[in-house]
DSSP file (Angstrom, degrees, kcal/mol; ACC not computed):
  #  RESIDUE AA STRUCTURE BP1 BP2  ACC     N-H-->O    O-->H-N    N-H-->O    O-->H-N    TCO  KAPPA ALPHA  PHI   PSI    X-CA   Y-CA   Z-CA
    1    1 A X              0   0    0      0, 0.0     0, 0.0     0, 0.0     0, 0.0   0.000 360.0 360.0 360.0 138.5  -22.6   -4.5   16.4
    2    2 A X     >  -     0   0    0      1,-0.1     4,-0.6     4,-0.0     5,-0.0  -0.089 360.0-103.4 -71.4-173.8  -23.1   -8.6   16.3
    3    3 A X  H  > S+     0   0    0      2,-0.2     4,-1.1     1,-0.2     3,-0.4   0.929 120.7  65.0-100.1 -50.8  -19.9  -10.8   15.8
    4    4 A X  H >> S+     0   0    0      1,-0.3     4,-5.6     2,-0.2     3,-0.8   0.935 109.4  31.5 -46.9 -62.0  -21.3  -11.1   12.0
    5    5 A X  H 3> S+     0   0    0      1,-0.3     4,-2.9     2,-0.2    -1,-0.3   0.928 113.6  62.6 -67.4 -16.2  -21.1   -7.5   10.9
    6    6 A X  H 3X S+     0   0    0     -4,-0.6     4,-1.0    -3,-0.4    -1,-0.3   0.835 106.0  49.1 -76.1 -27.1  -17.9   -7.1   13.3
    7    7 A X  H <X S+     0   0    0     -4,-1.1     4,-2.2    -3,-0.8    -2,-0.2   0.862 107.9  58.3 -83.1 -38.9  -16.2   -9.9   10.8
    8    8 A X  H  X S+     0   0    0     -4,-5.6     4,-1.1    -5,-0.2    -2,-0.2   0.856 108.4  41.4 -40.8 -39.1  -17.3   -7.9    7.9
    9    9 A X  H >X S+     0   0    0     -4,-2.9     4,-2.7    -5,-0.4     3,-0.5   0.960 109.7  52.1 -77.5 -39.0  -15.7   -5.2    8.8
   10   10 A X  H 3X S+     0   0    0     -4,-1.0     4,-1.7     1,-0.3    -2,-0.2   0.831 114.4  47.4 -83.9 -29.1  -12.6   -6.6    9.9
   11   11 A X  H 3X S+     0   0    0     -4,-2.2     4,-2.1     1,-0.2    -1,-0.3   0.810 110.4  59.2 -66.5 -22.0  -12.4   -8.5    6.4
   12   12 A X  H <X S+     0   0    0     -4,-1.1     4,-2.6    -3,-0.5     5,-0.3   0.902 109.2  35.8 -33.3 -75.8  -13.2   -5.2    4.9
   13   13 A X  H  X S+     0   0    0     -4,-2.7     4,-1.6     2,-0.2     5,-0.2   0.860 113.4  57.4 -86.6 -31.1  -10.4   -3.3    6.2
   14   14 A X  H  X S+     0   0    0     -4,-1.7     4,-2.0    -5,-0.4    -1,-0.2   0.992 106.7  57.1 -47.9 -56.3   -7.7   -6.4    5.8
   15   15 A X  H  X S+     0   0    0     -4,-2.1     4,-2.5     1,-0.2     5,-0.3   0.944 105.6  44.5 -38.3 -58.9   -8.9   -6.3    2.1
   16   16 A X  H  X S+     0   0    0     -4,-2.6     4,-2.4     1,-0.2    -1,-0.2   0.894 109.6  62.2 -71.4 -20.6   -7.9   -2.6    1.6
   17   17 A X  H  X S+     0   0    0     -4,-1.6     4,-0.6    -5,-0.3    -1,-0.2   0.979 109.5  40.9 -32.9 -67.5   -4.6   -3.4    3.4
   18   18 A X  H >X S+     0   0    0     -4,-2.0     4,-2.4     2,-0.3     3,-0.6   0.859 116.4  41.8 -73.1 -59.5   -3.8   -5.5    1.1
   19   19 A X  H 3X S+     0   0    0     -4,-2.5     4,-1.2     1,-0.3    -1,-0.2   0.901 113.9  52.1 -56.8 -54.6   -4.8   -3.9   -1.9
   20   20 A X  H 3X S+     0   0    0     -4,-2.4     4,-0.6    -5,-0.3    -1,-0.3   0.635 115.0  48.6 -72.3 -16.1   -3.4   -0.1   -0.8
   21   21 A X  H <X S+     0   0    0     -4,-0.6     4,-1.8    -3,-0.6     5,-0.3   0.765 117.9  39.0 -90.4 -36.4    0.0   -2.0    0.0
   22   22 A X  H  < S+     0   0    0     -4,-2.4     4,-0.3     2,-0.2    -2,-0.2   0.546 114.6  52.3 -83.7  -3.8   -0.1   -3.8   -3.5
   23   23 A X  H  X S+     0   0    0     -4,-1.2     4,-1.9     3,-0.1    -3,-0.2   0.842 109.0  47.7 -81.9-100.1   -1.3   -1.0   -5.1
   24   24 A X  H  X S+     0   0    0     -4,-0.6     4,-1.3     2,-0.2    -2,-0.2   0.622 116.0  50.0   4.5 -65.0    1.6    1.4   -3.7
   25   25 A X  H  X S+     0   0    0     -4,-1.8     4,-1.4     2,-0.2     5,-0.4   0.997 106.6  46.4 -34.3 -86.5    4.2   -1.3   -4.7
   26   26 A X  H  > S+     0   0    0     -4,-0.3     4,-0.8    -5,-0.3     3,-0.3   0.779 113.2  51.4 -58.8 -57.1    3.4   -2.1   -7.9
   27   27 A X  H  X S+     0   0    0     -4,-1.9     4,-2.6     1,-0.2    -1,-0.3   0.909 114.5  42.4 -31.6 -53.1    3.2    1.6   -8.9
   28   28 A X  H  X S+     0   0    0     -4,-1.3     4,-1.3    -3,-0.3    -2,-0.3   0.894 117.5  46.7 -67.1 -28.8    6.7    2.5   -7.3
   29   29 A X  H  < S+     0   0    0     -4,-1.4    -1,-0.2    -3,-0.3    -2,-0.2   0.448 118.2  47.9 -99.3 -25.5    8.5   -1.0   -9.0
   30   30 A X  H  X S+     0   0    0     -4,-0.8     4,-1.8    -5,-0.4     5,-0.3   0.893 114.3  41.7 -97.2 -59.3    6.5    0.1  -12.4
   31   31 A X  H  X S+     0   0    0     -4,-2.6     4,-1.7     2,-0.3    -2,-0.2   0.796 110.9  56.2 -36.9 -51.1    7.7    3.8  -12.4
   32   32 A X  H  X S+     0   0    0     -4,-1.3     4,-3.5     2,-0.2     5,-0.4   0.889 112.3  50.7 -52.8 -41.8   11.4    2.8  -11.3
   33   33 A X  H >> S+     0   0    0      1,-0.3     3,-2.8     2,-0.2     4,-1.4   0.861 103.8  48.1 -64.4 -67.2   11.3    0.6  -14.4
   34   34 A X  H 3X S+     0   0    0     -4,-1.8     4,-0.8     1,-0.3    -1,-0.3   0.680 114.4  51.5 -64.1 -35.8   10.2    2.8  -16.9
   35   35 A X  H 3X S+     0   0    0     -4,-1.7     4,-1.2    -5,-0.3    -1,-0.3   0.937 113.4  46.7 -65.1 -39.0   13.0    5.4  -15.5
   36   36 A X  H XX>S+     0   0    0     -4,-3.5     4,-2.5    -3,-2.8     3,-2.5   0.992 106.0  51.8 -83.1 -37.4   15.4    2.9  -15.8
   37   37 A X  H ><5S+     0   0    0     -4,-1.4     3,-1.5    -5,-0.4     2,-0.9   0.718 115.8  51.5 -39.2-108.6   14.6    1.7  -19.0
   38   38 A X  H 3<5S+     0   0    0     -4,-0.8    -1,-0.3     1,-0.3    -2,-0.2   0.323 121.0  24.7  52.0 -60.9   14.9    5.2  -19.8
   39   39 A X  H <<5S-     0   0    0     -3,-2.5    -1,-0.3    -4,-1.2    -2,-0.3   0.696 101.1-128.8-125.7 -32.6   17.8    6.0  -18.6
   40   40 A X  T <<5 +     0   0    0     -4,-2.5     2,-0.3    -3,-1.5    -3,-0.2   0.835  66.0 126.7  54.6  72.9   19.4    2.6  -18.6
   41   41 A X     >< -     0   0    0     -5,-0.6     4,-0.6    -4,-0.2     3,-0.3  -0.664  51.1-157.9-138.5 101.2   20.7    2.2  -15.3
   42   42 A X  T  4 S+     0   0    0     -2,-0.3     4,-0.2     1,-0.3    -6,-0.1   0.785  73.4  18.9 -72.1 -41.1   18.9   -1.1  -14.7
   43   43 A X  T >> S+     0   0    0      1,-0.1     4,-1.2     2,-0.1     3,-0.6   0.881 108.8  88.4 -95.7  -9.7   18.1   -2.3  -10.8
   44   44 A X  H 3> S+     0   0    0      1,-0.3     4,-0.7    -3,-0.3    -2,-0.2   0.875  95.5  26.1 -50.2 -60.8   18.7    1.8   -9.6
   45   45 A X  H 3X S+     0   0    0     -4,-0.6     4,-0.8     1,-0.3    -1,-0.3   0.115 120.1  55.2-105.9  11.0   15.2    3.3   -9.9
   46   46 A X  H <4 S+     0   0    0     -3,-0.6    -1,-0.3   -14,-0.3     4,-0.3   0.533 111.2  47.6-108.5 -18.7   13.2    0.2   -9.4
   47   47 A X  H  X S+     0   0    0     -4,-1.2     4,-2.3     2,-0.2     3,-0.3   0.934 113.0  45.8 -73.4 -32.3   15.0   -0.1   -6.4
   48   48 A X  H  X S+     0   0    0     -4,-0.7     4,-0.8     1,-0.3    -3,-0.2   0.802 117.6  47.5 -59.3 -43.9   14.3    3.4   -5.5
   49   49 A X  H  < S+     0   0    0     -4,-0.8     4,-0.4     1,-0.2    -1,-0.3   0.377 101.7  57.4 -75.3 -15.2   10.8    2.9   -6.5
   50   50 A X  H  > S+     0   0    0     -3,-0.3     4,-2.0    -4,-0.3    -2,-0.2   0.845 114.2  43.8 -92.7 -31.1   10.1   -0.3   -4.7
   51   51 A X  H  X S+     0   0    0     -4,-2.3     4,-2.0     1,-0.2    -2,-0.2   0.808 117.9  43.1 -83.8 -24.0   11.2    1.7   -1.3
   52   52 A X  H  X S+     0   0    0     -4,-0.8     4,-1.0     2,-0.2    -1,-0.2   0.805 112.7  54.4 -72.3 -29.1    9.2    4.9   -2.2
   53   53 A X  H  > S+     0   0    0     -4,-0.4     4,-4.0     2,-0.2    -2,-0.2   0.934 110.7  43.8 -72.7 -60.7    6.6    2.5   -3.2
   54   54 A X  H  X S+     0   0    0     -4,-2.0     4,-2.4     2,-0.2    -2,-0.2   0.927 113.7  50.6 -51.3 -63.9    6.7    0.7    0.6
   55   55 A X  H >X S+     0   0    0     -4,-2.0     3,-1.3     1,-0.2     4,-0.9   0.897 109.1  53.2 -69.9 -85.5    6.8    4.2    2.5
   56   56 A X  H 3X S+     0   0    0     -4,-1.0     4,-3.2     1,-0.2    -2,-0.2   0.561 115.6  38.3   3.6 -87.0    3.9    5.2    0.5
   57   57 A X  H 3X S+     0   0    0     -4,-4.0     4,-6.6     2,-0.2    -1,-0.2   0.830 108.1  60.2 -18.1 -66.3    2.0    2.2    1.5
   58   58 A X  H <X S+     0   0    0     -4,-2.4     4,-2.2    -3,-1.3    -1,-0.2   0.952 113.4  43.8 -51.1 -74.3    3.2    2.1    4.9
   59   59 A X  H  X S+     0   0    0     -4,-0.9     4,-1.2     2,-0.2    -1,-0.3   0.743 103.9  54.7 -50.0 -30.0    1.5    5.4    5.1
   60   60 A X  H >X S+     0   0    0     -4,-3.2     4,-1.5    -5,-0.5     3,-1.2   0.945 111.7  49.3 -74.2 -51.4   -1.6    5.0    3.5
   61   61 A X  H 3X S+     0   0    0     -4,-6.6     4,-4.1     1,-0.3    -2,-0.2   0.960 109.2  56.8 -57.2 -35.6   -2.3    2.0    6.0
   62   62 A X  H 3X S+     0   0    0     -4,-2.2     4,-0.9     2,-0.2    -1,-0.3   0.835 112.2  36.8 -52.6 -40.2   -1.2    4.3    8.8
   63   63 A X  H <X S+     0   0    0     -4,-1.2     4,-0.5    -3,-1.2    -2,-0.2   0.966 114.0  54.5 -95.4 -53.8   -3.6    6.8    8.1
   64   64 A X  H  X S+     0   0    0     -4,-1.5     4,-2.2     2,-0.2    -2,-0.2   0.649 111.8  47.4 -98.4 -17.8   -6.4    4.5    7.1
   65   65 A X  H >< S+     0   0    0     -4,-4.1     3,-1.0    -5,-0.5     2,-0.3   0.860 112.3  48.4 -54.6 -79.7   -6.0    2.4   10.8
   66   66 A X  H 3X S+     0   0    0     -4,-0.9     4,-0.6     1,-0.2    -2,-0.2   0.396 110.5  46.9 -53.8  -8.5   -6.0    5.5   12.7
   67   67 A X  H >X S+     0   0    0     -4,-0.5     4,-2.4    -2,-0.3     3,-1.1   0.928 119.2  42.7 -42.8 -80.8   -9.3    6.7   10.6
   68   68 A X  H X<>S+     0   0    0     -4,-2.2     3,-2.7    -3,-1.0     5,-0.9   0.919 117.9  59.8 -53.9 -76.2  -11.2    2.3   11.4
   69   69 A X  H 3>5S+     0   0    0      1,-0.2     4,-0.6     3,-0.2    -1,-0.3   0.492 107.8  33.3   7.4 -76.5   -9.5    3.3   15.0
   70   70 A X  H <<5S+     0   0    0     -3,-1.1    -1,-0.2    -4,-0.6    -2,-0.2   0.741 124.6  43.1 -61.9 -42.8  -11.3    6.2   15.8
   71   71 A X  T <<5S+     0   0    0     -3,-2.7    -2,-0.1    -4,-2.4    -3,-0.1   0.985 134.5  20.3 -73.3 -66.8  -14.7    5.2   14.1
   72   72 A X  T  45       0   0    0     -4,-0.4    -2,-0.2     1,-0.1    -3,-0.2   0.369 360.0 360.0 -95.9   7.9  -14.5    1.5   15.6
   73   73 A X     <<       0   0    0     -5,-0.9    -3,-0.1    -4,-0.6    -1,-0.1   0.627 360.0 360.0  35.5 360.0  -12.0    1.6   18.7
């Protein structure tokens, strides 16, 4: 592959990084609220949810390196 498409890719996969960690987040941090709002026990489940939110993430980039890994070493 030339050094062009080899920066495509690598902006490529940074992008979905980004996005599948902000994605992740934002769900667990939105979900915690609405339980606590809910339930009205204010910073518990949004905390609970920002950390489910993180390991999520944390995992989705984990499998989606070891996937670019394999393909592009």
């Amino acid at each position: 592959m030339n050094g062009l498409g080899r920066i495509g890719t690598y902006l490529a996969i940074f992008t979905e990084i980004g996005l599948v960690l902000l994605i992740a987040v934002l769900a667990g941090v939105l979900a915690g609220s609405w339980v606590d709002r809910q339930l009205g026990t204010t910073p518990i489940f949004l905390l609970v949810g920002l950390i489910l939110g993180l390991a999520a993430g944390t995992f989705a980039v984990y499998r989606l390196m070891t996937r670019f890994l394999a393909r592009w070493g």
